[in-house]
N, C-alpha and C positions, 0 to 999 in steps of 0.2 A: 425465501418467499419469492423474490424476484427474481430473474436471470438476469444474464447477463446479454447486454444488448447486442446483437451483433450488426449493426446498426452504426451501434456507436464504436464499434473496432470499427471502422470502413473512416472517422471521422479524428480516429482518435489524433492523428498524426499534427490534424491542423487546426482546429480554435482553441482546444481544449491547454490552460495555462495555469488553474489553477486547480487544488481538490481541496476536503474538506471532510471531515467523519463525525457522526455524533454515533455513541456507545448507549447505550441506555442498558436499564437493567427489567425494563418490564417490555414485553414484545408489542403487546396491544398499543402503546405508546408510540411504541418505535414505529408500526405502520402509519399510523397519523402522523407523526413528524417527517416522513417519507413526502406522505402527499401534501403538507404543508409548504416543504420545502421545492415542490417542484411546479407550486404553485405560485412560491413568491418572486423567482427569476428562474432565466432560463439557463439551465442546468438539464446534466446529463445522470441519469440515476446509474452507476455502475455499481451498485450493488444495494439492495435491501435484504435483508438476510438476519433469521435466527442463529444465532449465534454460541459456542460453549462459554460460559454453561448457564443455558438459561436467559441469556441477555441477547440485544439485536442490536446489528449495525448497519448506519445507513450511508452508503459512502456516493458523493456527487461529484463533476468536476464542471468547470465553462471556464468560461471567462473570470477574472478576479474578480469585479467589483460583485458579478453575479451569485460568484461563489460564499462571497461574503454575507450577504443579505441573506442567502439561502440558509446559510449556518445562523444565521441572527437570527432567525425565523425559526427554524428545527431546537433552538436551544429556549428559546420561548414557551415554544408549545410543550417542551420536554419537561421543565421545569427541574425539580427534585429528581425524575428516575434518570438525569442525565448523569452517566456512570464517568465518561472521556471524550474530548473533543479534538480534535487537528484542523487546521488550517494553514496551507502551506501556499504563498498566492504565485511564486514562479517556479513550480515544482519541475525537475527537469522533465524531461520529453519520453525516456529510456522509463519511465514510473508505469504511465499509462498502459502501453502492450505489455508487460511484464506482471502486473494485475489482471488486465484480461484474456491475460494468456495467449499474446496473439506473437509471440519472440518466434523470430528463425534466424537461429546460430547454425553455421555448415561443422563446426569443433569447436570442442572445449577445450581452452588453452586451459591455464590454472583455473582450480573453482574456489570463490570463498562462501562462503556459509553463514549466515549472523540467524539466530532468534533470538525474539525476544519476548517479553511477558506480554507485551498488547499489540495491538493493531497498528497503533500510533505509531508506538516507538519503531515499526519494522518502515511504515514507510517513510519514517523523517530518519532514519537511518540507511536508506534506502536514495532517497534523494540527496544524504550528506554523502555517499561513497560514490553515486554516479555522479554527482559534481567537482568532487575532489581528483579523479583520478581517470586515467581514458579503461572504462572498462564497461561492458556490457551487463547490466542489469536483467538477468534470464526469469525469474519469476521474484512475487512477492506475493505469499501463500497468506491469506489473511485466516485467521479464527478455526473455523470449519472443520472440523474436525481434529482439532490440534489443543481443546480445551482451552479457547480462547488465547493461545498465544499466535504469534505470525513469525516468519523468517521466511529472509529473501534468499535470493543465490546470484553469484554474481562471475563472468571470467573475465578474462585479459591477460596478458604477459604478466608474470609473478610480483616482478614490482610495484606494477598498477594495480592488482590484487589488495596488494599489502599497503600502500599509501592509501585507497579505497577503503579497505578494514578498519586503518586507523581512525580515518573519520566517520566512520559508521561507528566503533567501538565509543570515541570522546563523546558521542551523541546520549548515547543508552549508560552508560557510566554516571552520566549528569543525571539521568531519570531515576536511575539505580534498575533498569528493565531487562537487561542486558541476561541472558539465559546461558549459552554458550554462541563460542561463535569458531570457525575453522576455516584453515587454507591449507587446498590441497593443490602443491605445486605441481606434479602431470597424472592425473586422474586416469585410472586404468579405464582404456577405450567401453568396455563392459558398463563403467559407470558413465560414462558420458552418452551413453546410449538411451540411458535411465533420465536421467536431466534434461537431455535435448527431448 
């Protein structure tokens, strides 16, 4: 339904601290909790969107306390078709461009790989590896054509790779969302071509 703002890539770097998803399983829904929620605080809509299979998600980010209210708001109006929710209120920084697809890596040192069964689990898996470990979070693929599952991608030097995985993995293991997940220690240039 909605795009993606570019707008809000030009901003993403500096207020934006916290995000927030509600899943729902009826779409008609899902557009009204949209404009519910960006009408009870100020928040940044990065995604409204039909989603596989059959379900819509609406994902916001600002400020915490904004982001909070916002989701209080959207889970209200949701009621019963509310399918999953996230709220994460100091989500690292590396989350934002990597969602809206705005990452520029010059190479691919090691790449790791995680999907998982929901939305959720890919970006608190996603914020558990870019916290854990010095590595660059390159995209977090949400729903869209993946039948509602997401997986991120991730490089850095092999270790920080792999101490990253591990916290991304303890994350999705706890939800039991965990799909597969890989690390490829030096990625034939052909593939890195593909990913950048």
């Amino acid at each position: 339904m909605a795009k993606k703002n570019p707008q809000t890539d030009a901003r993403v770097r500096g207020r934006l601290e916290a995000i927030a998803i509600i899943e729902t399983i009826s779409i008609a829904v899902g557009i009204e909790i949209t404009d519910a929620m960006a009408k009870m605080a100020s928040v940044d809509i990065l995604e409204s969107t039909a989603i596989c299979p059959g379900k819509y998600m609406v994902l916001v980010a600002g400020g915490v306390s904004d982001v909070e209210s916002s989701l209080k708001r959207g889970i209200e109006i949701g009621g019963d078709v509310v399918a999953d929710t996230l709220f994460i209120p100091h989500v690292h920084a590396d989350i934002f461009p990597a969602i809206l697809g705005a990452v520029d890596v010059a190479e691919l040192a090691a790449l790791g790989v995680v999907e998982t069964f929901t939305v959720a689990a890919s970006i608190l898996a996603a914020d558990a590896a870019a916290k854990a470990a010095r590595v660059r979070i390159l995209e977090v693929r949400l729903a869209k054509g993946l039948g509602g599952k997401g997986f991120f991608t991730m490089t850095g030097e092999i270790h920080e790779v792999e101490a990253a995985m591990e916290a991304a993995l303890q994350v999705t293991k706890q939800s039991g969302t965990l799909v597969r997940s890989v690390v490829i220690p030096r990625p034939h240039p052909s593939l890195g071509a593909i990913i950048l």
